[in-house]
C-alpha positions, 0 to 999 in steps of 0.5 A: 443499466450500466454506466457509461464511461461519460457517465463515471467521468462526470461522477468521478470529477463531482465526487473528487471536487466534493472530497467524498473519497470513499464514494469515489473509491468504491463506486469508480470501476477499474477500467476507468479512463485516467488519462481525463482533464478536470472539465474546468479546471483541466488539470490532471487526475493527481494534480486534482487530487493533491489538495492542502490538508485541514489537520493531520486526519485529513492529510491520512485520507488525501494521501492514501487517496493519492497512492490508490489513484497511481495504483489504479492507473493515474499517470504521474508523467500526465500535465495539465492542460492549457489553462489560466487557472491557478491555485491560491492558498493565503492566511488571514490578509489575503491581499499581503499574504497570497500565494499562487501556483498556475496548473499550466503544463505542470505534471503532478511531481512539476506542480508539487516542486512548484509549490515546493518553491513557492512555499520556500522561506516562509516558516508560516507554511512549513507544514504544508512543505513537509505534507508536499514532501510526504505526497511525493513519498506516496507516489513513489513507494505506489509507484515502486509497488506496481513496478515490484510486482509487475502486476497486471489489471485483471477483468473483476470477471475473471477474478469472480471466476477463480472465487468460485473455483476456491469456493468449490468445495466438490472439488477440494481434494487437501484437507488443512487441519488448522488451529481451530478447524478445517479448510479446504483447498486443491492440492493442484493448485497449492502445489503449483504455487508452492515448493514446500507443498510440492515436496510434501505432496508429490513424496512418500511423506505422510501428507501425500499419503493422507491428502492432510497438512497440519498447521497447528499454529495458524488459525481458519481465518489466516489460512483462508486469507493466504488461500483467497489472496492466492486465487484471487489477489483480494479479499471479500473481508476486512481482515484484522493485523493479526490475521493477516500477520499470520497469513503472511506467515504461511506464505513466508513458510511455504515460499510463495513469494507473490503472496507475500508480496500481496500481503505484505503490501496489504499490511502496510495499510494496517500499522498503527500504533497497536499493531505497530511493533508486531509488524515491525518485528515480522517485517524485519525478521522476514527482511520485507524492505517495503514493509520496513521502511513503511514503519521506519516512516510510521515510527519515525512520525508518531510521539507514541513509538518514539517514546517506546523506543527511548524507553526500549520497549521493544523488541531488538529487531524492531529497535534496531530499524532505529538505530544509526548506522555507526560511522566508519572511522577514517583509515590512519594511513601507516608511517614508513620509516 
């Protein structure tokens, strides 16, 4: 029997305040209501979920949870309700060193700029100053993706639909011949959605003739991810960074911009120090702003890049996105004699 919508209220609130974030994530439905109050604490969605990091890994999970609740919905412009309670945070003697934030009113930017200023002069809580400042870049960069890509919620049905559209092999009519195999898609659709493929299906060239595309140097698995990203906007896998680098690739040739846009964003969530340089270098050769400035961010933060750019160990499109801009040196204005 299915849920009610009180019924994933009250789970979403216990879940939350117990920080089991992955349950939440995969267990709250799409259409769920986040315009709700905390029952007790009557405080916002975000505002709830920007808590105080225990250690670098666990600052990683409250931020990626921040950026999945705005995508999915979570209003940034949404206050709290009218409440006393309030949010304490002290080290060692509790009485001399508590500092104290009222949930009141306060939407989740106004309650970040309220601890901002509470926090301000003390050093012994910078840390916490600067995990503030990355919340709000969290918020920003989700909220500059769902404006990018002016995407819409889509029923999970109808996404079930296309899946069994792309996996309704019957009625594929273009092979793929890829590095490693063969796959199938509609050429109808792949038409519709890319320029290249229109050209070289709808002309005399030997793609139309054959009902066959050659890609020899893109694997199965990163022609089926840019095929199941175009019918369906997700993906049932886990796919790794090479795969998806070379899906965004295939989007990238065939202009298929949505695609790239999906990927590129799905990318993102992929940077790490071993992946680091290769998205980089595609992010910057492809001009993908977002994707740069996400591993500007990245390399900006990690000890490991850092000391690989100083030592120049990659390659010169990656290391440029480290370099300053020159400053303009001022006019001399010219004497008249």
């Amino acid at each position: 029997m299915a849920l009610e919508q009180s019924d994933y209220l009250e789970l979403f609130w216990s879940l939350l305040d117990l920080s089991k974030y992955d349950e939440l994530r995969s267990t709250i439905p799409k259409n769920f209501s986040w315009n709700t109050l905390h029952p007790v604490h009557k405080t916002t969605v975000l505002v709830a979920a920007c808590q105080f990091p225990i250690g670098n890994k666990n600052g990683e999970i409250i931020l990626d949870l921040i950026e999945w609740l705005v995508k999915s919905g979570a209003s940034i412009s949404q206050k709290c309700g009218d409440t006393e309670t309030k949010r304490n945070i002290w080290k060692g003697d509790k009485d001399n060193t508590k500092i104290s934030v009222q949930y009141r009113g306060h939407s989740v930017v106004s309650y970040i700029n309220a601890w901002r200023e509470a926090l301000h002069g003390k050093p012994e809580w910078q840390h916490m100053s600067d995990f503030l400042i990355k919340v709000v870049e969290r918020i920003a960069k989700a909220s500059a993706q769902l404006q990018r890509g002016n995407r819409s919620s889509i029923h999970e049905g109808i996404v079930d639909v296309w899946e069994k559209f792309l996996h309704a092999k019957d009625s594929h009519d273009l092979d793929i011949e890829a590095a490693d195999g063969h796959v199938t898609a509609h050429a109808q659709m792949l038409m519709a959605a890319s320029p290249v493929v229109q050209a070289m299906l709808a002309s005399p060239m030997k793609e139309c003739q054959t009902k066959r595309i050659q890609l020899k140097d893109t694997s199965c698995s990163a022609v089926s991810l840019f095929l199941e990203t175009l019918y369906t906007c997700s993906s049932q896998g886990d796919p790794d960074y090479k795969t998806a680098l070379s899906a965004l690739d295939l989007a990238h040739r065939w202009q298929v911009d949505a695609v790239v846009e999906v990927l590129a964003d799905f990318i993102e969530g992929l940077i790490a120090e071993a992946s680091f340089a290769a998205i980089a270098e595609h992010a910057a050769l492809k001009g993908l702003d977002q994707l740069k400035k996400a591993c500007q961010r990245f390399g900006s933060e990690s000890a490991a890049i850092q000391e690989q750019l100083g030592k120049g160990k990659f390659p010169k499109v990656v290391q440029d996105l480290f370099q300053e801009k020159p400053t303009t040196q001022p006019v001399k204005k010219r004497k008249c004699f």
